[in-house]
C-alpha positions as CSV (number, residue, x, y, z in Angstrom):
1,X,-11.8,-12.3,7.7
2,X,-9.9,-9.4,6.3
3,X,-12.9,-7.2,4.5
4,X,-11.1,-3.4,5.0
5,X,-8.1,-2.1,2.9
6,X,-6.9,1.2,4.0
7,X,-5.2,3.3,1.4
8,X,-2.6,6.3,2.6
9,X,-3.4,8.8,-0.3
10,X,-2.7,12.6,1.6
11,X,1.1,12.7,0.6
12,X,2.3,15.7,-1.4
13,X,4.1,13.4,-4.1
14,X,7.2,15.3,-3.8
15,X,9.4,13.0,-5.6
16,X,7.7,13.4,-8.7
17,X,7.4,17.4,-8.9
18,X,6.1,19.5,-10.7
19,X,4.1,16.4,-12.1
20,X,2.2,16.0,-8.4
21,X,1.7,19.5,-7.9
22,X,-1.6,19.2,-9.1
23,X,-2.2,15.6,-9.5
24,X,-2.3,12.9,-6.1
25,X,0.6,10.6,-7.0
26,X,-1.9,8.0,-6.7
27,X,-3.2,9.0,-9.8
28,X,0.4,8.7,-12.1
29,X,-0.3,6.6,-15.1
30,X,1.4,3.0,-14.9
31,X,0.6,2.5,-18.7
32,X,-3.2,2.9,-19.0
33,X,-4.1,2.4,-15.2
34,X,-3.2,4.9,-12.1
35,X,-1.1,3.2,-9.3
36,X,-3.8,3.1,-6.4
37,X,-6.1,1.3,-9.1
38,X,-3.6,-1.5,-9.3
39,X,-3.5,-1.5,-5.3
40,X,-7.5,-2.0,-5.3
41,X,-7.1,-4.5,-7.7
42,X,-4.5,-6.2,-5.1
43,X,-6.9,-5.5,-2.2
44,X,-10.0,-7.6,-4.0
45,X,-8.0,-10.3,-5.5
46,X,-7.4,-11.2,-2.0
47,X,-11.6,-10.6,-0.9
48,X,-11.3,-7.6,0.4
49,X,-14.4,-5.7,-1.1
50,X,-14.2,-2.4,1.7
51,X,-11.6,0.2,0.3
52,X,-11.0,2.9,3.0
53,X,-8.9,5.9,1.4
54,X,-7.4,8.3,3.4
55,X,-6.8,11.4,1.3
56,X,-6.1,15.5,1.4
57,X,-6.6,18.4,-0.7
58,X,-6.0,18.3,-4.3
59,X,-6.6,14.5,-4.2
60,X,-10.5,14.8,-5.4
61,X,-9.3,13.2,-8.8
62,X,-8.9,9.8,-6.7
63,X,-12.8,9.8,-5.8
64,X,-13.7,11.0,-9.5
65,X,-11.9,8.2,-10.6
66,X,-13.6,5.1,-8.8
67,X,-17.1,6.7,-9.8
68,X,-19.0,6.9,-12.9
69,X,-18.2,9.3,-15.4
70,X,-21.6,9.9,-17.6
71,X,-20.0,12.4,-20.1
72,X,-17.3,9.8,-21.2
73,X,-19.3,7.1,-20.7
74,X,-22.1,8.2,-23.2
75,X,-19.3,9.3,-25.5
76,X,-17.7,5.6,-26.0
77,X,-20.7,3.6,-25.4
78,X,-21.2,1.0,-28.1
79,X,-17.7,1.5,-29.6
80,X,-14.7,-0.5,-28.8
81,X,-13.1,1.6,-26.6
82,X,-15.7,0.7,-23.8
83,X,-13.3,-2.2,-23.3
84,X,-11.1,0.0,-21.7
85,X,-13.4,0.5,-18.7
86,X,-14.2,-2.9,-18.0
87,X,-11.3,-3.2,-15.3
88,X,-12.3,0.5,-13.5
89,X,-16.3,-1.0,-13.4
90,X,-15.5,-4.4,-11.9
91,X,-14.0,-2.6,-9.5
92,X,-16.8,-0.5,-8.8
93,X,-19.7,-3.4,-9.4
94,X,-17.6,-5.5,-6.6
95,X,-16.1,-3.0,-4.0
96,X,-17.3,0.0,-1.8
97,X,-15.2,3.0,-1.4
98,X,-15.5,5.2,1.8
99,X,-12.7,8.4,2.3
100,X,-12.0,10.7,5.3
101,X,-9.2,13.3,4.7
102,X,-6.1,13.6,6.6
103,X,-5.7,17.4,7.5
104,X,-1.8,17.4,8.1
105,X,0.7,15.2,7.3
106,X,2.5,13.7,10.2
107,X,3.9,10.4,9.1
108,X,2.3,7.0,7.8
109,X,0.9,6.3,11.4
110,X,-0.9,9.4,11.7
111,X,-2.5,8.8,8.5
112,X,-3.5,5.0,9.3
113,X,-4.9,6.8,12.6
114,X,-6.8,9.4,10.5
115,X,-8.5,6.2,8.9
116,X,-9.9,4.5,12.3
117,X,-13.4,5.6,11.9
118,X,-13.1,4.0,8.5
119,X,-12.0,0.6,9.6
120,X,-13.4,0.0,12.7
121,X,-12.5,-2.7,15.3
122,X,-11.2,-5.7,13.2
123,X,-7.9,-6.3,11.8
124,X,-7.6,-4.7,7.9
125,X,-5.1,-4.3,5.6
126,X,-2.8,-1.1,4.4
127,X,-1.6,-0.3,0.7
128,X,0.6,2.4,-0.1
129,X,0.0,2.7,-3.9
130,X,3.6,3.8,-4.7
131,X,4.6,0.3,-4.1
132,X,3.7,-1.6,-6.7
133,X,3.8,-4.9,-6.0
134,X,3.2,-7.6,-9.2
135,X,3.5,-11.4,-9.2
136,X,2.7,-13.2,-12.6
137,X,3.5,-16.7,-11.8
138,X,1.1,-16.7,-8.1
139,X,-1.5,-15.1,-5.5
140,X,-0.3,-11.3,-5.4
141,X,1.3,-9.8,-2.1
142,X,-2.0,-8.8,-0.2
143,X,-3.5,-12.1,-0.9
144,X,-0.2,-14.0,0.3
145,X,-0.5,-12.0,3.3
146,X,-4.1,-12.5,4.2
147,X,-3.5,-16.3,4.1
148,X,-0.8,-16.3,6.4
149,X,-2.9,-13.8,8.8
150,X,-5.7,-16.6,8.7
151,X,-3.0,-19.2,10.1
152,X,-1.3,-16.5,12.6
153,X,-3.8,-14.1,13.5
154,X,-1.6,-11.3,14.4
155,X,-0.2,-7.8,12.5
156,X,2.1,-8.8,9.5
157,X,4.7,-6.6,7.5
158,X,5.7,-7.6,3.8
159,X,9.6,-7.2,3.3
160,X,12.2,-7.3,1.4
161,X,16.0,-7.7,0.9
162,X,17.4,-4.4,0.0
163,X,21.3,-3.3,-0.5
164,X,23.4,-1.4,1.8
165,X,23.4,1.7,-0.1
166,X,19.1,1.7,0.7
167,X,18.6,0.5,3.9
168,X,18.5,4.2,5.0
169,X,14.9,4.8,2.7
170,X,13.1,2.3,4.9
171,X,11.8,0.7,7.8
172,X,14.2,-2.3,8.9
173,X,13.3,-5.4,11.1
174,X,15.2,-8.0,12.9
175,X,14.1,-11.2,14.6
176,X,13.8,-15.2,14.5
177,X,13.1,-16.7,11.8
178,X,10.0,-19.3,12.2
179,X,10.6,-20.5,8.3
180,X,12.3,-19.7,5.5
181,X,10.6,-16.3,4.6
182,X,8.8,-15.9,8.0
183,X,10.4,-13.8,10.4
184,X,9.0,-13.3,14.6
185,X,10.0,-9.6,14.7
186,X,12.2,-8.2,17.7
187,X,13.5,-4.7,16.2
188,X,12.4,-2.5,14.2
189,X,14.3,0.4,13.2
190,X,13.0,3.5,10.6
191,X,15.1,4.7,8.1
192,X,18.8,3.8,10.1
193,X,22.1,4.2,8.8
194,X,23.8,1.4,7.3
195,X,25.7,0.6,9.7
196,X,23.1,0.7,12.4
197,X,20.8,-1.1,10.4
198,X,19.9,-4.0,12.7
199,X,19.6,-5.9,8.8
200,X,18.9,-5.7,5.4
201,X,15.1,-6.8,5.7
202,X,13.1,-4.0,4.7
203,X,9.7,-2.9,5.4
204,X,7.6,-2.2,2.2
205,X,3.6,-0.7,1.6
206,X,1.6,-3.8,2.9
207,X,0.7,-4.8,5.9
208,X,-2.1,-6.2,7.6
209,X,-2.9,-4.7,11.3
210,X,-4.8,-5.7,14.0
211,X,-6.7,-2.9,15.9
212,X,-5.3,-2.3,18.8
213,X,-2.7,-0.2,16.6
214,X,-4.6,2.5,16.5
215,X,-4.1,2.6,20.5
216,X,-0.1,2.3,20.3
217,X,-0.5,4.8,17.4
218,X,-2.1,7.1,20.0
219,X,0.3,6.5,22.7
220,X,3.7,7.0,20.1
221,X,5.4,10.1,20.5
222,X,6.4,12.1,17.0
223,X,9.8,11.5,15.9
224,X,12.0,13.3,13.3
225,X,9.8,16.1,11.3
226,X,7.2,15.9,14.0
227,X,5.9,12.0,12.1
228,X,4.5,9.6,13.8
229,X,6.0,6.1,12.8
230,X,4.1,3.5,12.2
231,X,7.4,1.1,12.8
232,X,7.0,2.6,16.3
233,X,3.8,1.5,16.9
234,X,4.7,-2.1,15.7
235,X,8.0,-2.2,17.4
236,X,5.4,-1.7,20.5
237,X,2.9,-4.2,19.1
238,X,5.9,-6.6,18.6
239,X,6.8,-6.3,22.4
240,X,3.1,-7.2,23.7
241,X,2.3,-9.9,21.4
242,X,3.3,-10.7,17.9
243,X,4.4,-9.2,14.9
244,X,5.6,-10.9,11.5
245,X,7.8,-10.1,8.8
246,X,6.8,-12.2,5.6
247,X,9.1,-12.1,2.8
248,X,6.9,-12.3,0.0
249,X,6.8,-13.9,-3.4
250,X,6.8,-11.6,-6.2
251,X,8.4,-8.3,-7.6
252,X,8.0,-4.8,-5.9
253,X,8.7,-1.6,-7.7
254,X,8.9,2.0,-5.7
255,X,6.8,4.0,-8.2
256,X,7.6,6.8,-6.0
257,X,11.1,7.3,-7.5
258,X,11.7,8.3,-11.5
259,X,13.8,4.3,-12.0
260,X,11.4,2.3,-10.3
261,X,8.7,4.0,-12.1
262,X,10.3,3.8,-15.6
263,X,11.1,-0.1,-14.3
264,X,7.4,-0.5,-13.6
265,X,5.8,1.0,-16.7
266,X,8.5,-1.4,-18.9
267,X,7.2,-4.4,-17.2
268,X,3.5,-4.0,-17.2
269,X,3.4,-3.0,-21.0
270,X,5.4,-5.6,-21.6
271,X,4.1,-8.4,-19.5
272,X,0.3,-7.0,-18.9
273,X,-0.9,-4.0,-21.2
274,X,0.3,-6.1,-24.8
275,X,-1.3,-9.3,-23.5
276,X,-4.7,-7.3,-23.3
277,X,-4.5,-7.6,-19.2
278,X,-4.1,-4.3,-18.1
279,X,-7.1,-2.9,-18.9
């Protein structure tokens, strides 16, 4: 039902500097793996095999890496280190990879615009790689989500309780709550003040959309910096129709900043690389 995952990958990295001045974000090391290749991994764990990556200049490392490389490839074939591909080729065997490039960066809705040709008209899913989103003990976030889009049938944002002190970083949504971590979404505020903040549920990077976004995308004006906001478009959506905010199971760490990448890389080596699962 959901085949297309669209990945935001034109972002300058800033936070990470000088380390991103050459090298997509995406691409930072999360133990032996780059962050948007645990995202795919997310994405076809929950049957989505069409990966749709929207990325910019300097970011060619990203389609280099979900290809074959013949040079290293000959070089380790028949040794032991050819285990370390195995995760990288299922991924490849299993999943088809189709990238446009976002000329100028004007906010996460411009880019999810910049990848309609990619997706189509059906309803697909959106990763932002920076958020790495892990969950031992059950079906990872995506997956989750996909399930519940099968019973609702309308656009769904993952969130998250977040402190005072960091409600201003994100996207934050208000509304009736159908269940216990379901939430009918009536506001939907980007990046307020604390004490504007309509609540402490925040928007992280996964969603699924319908496609009629791309029209509200279209039709929302360019806020602060000249974006377009993609919590716009969905406040918009959530007026006509029906949006959701799911509160998902599991642990989310913001690889974008230096602690919740540190945090990150400590959990998978402990919890995935020394178990022999992160390869």
């Amino acid at each position: 039902m959901i085949r297309k995952c669209l990945f935001p990958a034109a972002g300058y990295g800033t936070r990470f500097l000088p380390a991103t001045k050459a090298m997509p974000k995406e691409m930072l090391p999360i133990v032996n793996k780059p962050l948007i290749q645990y995202g795919v991994e997310e994405a076809l764990d929950a049957g989505i095999t069409d990966m749709a990556i929207v990325t910019g200049r300097n970011k060619r490392a990203i389609e280099d890496h979900f290809d074959i490389s013949y040079e290293i490839e000959a070089q380790i074939q028949g040794t032991d280190k050819e285990q370390y591909l195995q995760g990288i080729r299922r991924l490849m065997d299993n999943c088809t990879f189709s990238y446009t490039r976002q000329i100028e960066m004007k906010g996460l809705g411009h880019a999810i615009l910049t990848g309609r040709r990619l997706i189509g008209d059906e309803p697909f899913a959106v990763v932002l790689a920076d958020d790495l989103c892990i969950n031992l003990d059950n079906d990872g976030v995506l997956k989750q989500m996909v399930q519940l889009y099968k019973q609702f049938r309308c656009s769904i944002v993952a969130i998250q309780e977040v402190p005072p002190e960091e409600i201003s970083k994100y996207g934050v949504i208000s509304g009736e709550m159908i269940r216990d971590d379901i939430y009918r979404v009536n506001s939907m505020v980007e990046k307020p003040s604390p004490e504007d903040a309509p609540s402490n549920l925040a928007i992280i990077g996964r969603y699924i959309l319908t496609p009629d976004i791309f029209e509200l995308i279209e039709e929302t004006e360019p806020g602060k910096g000249g974006e377009i906001q993609i919590t716009d478009a969905l406040m918009k959506q959530a007026q006509r129709g029906c949006v959701l905010a799911y509160k998902f199971k599991g642990t989310r760490y913001d690889c974008g900043s230096g602690e919740g990448f540190m945090a990150a890389t400590q959990f998978c080596y402990d919890n995935l690389y020394l178990k022999g699962l992160s390869f």
